[in-house]
N, C-alpha and C positions, 0 to 999 in steps of 0.2 A: 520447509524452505531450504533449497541449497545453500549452503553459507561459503561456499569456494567451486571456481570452475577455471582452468588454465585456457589461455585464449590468446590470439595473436591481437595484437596493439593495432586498435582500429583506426586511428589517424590519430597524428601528431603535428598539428597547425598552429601551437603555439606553446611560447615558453614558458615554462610555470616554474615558479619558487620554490626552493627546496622546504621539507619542514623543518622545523626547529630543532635547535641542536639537540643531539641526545645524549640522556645521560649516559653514565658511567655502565656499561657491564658488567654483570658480578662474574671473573672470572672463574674457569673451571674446568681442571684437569682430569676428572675423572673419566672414566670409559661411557659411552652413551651404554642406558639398557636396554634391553631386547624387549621389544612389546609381545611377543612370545613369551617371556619368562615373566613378564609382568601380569598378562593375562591370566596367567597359570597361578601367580598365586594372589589372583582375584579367587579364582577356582579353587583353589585348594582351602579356603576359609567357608567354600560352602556358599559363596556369593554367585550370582549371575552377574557373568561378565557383558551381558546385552542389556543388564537395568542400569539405568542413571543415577539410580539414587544405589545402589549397588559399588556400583566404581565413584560413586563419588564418596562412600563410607570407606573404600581401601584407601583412597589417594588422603583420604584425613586422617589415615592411620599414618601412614607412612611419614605428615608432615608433623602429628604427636611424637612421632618415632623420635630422638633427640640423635639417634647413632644413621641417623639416615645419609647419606654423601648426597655431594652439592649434586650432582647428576640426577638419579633419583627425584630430588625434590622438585627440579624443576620439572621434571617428567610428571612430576604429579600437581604442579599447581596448571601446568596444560589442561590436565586431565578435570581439574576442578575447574577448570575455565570452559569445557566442552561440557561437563553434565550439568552443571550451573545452567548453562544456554539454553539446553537442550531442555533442562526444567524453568523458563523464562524467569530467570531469577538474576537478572539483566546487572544488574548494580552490583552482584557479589560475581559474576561472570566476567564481569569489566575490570573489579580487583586483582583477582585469578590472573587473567591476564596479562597485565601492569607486572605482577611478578614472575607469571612465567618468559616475558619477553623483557627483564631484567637482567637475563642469565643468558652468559656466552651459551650456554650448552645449546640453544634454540635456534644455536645460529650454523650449528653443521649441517656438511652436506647431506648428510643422512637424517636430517630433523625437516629437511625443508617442506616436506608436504603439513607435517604436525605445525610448523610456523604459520604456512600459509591458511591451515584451517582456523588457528588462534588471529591470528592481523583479522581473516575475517569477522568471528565470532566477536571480534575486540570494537571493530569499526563500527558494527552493529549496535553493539551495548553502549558503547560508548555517546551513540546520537540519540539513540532511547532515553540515555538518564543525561545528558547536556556536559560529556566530559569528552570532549573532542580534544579541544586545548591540551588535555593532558595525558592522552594516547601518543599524540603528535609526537612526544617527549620521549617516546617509547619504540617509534618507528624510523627503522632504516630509510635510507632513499630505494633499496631493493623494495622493501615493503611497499609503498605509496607506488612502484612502480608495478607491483602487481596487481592492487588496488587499479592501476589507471588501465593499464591493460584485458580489464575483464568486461566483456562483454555489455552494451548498453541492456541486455535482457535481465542483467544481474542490479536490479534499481537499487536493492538496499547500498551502493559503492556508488550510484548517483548520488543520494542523500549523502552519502557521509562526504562527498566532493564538493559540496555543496554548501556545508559548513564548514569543511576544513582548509580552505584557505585555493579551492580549484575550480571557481566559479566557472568559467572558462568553458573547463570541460565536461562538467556537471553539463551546463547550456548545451554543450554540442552531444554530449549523449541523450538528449532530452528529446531535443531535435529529432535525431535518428530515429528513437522511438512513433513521435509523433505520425513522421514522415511516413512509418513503416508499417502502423495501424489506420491510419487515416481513413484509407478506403474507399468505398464506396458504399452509400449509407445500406444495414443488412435490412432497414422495415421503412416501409412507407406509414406514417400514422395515419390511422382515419381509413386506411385502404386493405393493405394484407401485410401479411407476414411475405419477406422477398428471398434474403439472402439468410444462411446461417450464421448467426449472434456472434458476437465477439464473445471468447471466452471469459472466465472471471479473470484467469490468471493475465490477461492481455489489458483486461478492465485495471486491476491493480497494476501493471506495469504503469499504463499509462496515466493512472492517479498518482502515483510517486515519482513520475517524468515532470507532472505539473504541479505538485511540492516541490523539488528541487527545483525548478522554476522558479520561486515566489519566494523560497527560503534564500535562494543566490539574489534574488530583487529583481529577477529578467523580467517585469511587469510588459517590457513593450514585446517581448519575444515570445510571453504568455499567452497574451491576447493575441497574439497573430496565427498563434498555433492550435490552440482549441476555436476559434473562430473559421476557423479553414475544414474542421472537420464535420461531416455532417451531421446533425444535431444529434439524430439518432445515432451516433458509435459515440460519443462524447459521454464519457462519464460525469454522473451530478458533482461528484465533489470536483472535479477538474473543472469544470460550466463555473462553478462556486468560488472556484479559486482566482480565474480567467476576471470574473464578475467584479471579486474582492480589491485585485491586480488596475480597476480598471482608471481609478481615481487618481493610483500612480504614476499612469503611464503618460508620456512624452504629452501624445495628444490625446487626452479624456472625451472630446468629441466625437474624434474615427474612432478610438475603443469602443465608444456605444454603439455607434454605427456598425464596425465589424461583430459585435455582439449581435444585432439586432438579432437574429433568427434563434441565436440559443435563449439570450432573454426572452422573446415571445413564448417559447418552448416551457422553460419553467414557470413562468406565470402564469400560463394551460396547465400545467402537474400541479402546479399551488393550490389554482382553482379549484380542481379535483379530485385534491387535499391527498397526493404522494408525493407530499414532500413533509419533511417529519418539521417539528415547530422549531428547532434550532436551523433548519435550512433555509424556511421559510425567513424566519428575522433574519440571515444574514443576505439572502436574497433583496430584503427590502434594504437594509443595512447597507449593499453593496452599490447598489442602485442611486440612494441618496447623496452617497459621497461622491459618485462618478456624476452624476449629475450637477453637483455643486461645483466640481474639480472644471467642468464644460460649463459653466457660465448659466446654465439652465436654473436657475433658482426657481422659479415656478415648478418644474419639474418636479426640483428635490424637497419642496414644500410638502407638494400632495404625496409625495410618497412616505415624509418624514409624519406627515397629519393620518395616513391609512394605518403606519405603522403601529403607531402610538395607542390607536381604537385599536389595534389590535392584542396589541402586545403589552399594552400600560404604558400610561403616561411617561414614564421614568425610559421610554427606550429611545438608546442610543446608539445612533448606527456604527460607530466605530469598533464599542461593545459590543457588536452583536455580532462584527467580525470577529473579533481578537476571542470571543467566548466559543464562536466554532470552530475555529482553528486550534482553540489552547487543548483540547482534549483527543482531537481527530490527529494534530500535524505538529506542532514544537516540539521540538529534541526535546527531551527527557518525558513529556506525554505525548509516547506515539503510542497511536491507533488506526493502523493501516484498513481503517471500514470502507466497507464499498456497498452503497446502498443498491446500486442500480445492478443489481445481480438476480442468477438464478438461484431461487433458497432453497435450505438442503429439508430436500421431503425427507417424511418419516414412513414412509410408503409408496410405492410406486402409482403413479396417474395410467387407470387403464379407461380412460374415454368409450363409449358405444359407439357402434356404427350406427350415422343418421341412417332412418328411411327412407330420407329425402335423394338421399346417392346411392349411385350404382355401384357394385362390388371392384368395378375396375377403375373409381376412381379416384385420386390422389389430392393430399389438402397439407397445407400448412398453415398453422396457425400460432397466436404467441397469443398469451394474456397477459395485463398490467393488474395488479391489485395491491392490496399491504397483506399483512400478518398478526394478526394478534398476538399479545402474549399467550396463548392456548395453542400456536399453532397453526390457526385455521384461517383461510382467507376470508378478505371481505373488500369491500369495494372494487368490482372485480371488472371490466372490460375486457371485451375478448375481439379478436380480428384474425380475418382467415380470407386466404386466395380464392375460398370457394364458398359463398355463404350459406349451402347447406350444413356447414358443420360447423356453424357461429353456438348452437343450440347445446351440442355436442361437447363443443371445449368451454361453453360455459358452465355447465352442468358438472365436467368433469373437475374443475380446480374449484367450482362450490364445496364439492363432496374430500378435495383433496385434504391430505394432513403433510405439516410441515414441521419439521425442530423449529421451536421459539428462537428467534435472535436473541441474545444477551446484552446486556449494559451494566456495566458495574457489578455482571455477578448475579443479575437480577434478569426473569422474561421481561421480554419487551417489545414494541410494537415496530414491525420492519416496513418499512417503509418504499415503496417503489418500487416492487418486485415484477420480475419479469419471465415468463416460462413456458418456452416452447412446445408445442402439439404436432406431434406429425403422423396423418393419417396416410397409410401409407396398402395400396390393395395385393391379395395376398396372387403371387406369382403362378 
């Protein structure tokens, strides 16, 4: 993930509040080092200077060091604040940090790209473990001004806008994004494969556009935003969040109404059973309270009654939000998952050519299915422009192998997987 990109200030429509006063700088007179000469004697101890954990054993020498100058150290708790990140080791990256942006030295002109990489790597760790409040404490108005300046493409600077006191523009980068993936929808379901898929990393933009949504409380600007896009580019956790969003919003009635088509949507994947059983509870979860919030009590009965036979007596739809969100999206337990993606094979898909088609002709296809912890699909649907090769690309992601998704560390079962076919005749 890029953690810094320089970019011109994409609008500025409103005024926003400076952060909180900063503390003290530790001054300091020394000369800056040369990252040339610091490199070299990474080198010269026999270290790779391209390992992380390499430079991060020099920059702990250097801070054992006791004859080390104030210059130096902070060159090196930088340095411990970029391999820390780099090894997601989020909470002692964020410390690192804290101290390397303690120290005037970080604030020359000749530091400003190594600053700009730490404010990022800082913003980052800092929303990950829930210490925004006290980055804040640490950053310039230059800093929050390069932060605001960076591109809406760059979502981890949504989030942290988000919590840090920029709801504002958190919302208007959110926006942009929405605006800017929308589209038009890439599959007809039930018909064929149409357009080529949204990417993941486009999927993930636009699930962290609709977190920062829901963490700033835009509940009315959430719903209006994943309700607009068509069901099929709409990521599940974005549908989830929008769904979650819907009991807060102004009017809980038109929420459900402008929901109608993604709700219908998920409770066909539910049906289906691609949808994993925390998505499913917060699905009904979501539903109940937007339903109770609209006046519908009948509604929110049967749904709270199917839930409960489903789920155990003891379920509560509030809980069943606040338990899919607390692991997936709150600062300090992020888990930027994206269920509705392509999974990463562990082997290439080389499908057969049907008999049924001629050598000159051309097919797209996509399948829906889950993952086992083994790898291997099951539940599989296949759809194609040409249904001579429905046979073809079912057989072929039968036969496919996939990496396990992870959970805690553990295989696990991936849920709502989605994966392109494209026969294509040879020239």
């Amino acid at each position: 993930m890029p953690i810094y990109r320089l970019a011109t200030l994409v609008c500025c429509a409103f005024v926003f509040s400076a952060p909180p006063a900063l503390a003290e700088l530790n001054s300091c007179d020394e000369p800056t080092p040369k990252f040339r000469e610091y490199n070299a004697a990474i080198e010269a101890k026999g270290l790779d200077r391209n390992d992380p954990e390499d430079r991060l054993k020099h920059a702990e020498d250097i801070l054992a060091d006791t004859g080390s100058g104030c210059a130096l150290t902070a060159l090196a708790h930088s340095e411990m604040a970029l391999q820390q990140f780099q090894l997601q080791k989020y909470g002692e990256a964020a410390n690192s940090a804290n101290l390397a942006l303690a120290s005037s030295v970080l604030q020359r002109a000749e530091l400003v790209r190594r600053r700009q990489e730490v404010i990022s790597l800082a913003a980052v760790s800092a929303h990950r473990t829930g210490r925004v409040e006290e980055l804040l404490q640490k950053f310039s108005i230059e800093d929050m001004d390069f932060i605001l300046e960076l591109p809406p493409e760059e979502y981890w600077a949504t989030l942290f806008l988000s919590v840090a006191g920029y709801e504002e523009r958190a919302k208007l980068r959110s926006r942009t994004i929405f605006e800017k993936y929308g589209g038009p929808p890439w599959f007809v379901e039930d018909e064929y494969y149409q357009n080529p898929p949204l990417s993941e990393k486009i999927y993930l933009q636009i699930n962290m556009a609709a977190t920062a949504l829901y963490q700033a409380g835009a509940s009315d600007m959430l719903v209006e935003l994943v309700s607009k896009m068509p069901d099929s580019n709409a990521p599940l956790q974005s549908t989830l969040l929008a769904m979650a969003a819907m009991h807060g919003a102004s009017d809980s009635a038109a929420a459900l109404i402008a929901m109608d088509e993604h709700i219908s949507r998920l409770r066909q994947y539910d049906d289906e059973g691609y949808l994993s059983p925390d998505s499913s509870s917060m699905l009904f979860g979501s539903l109940a309270l937007a339903y109770e919030a609209a006046g519908e009590e009948a509604k929110a009965l049967a749904v709270r009654s199917a839930a409960k036979k489903r789920f155990g007596l003891a379920f509560d739809p509030q809980s069943a939000i606040s338990g899919y969100l607390f692991w997936r999206y709150q600062p300090g337990v992020f888990t930027p998952d994206v269920d509705f993606e392509v999974a990463k094979l562990a082997a290439p898909i080389t499908p057969n050519w049907p008999w049924e088609a001629d050598i000159h002709a051309n097919a797209d296809c996509y399948a829906r299915f889950n993952v086992d912890e083994k790898g291997k699909p099951f539940n599989i649907r296949e759809f194609c422009n040409d249904k001579r090769f429905l046979k073809s690309a079912a057989n072929a992601i039968k036969h496919a192998e996939f990496h396990p998704k992870e959970r805690d560390n553990k295989p696990a079962i991936q849920y709502n997987v989605v994966q392109p076919l494209a026969y294509r005749s040879m020239p």
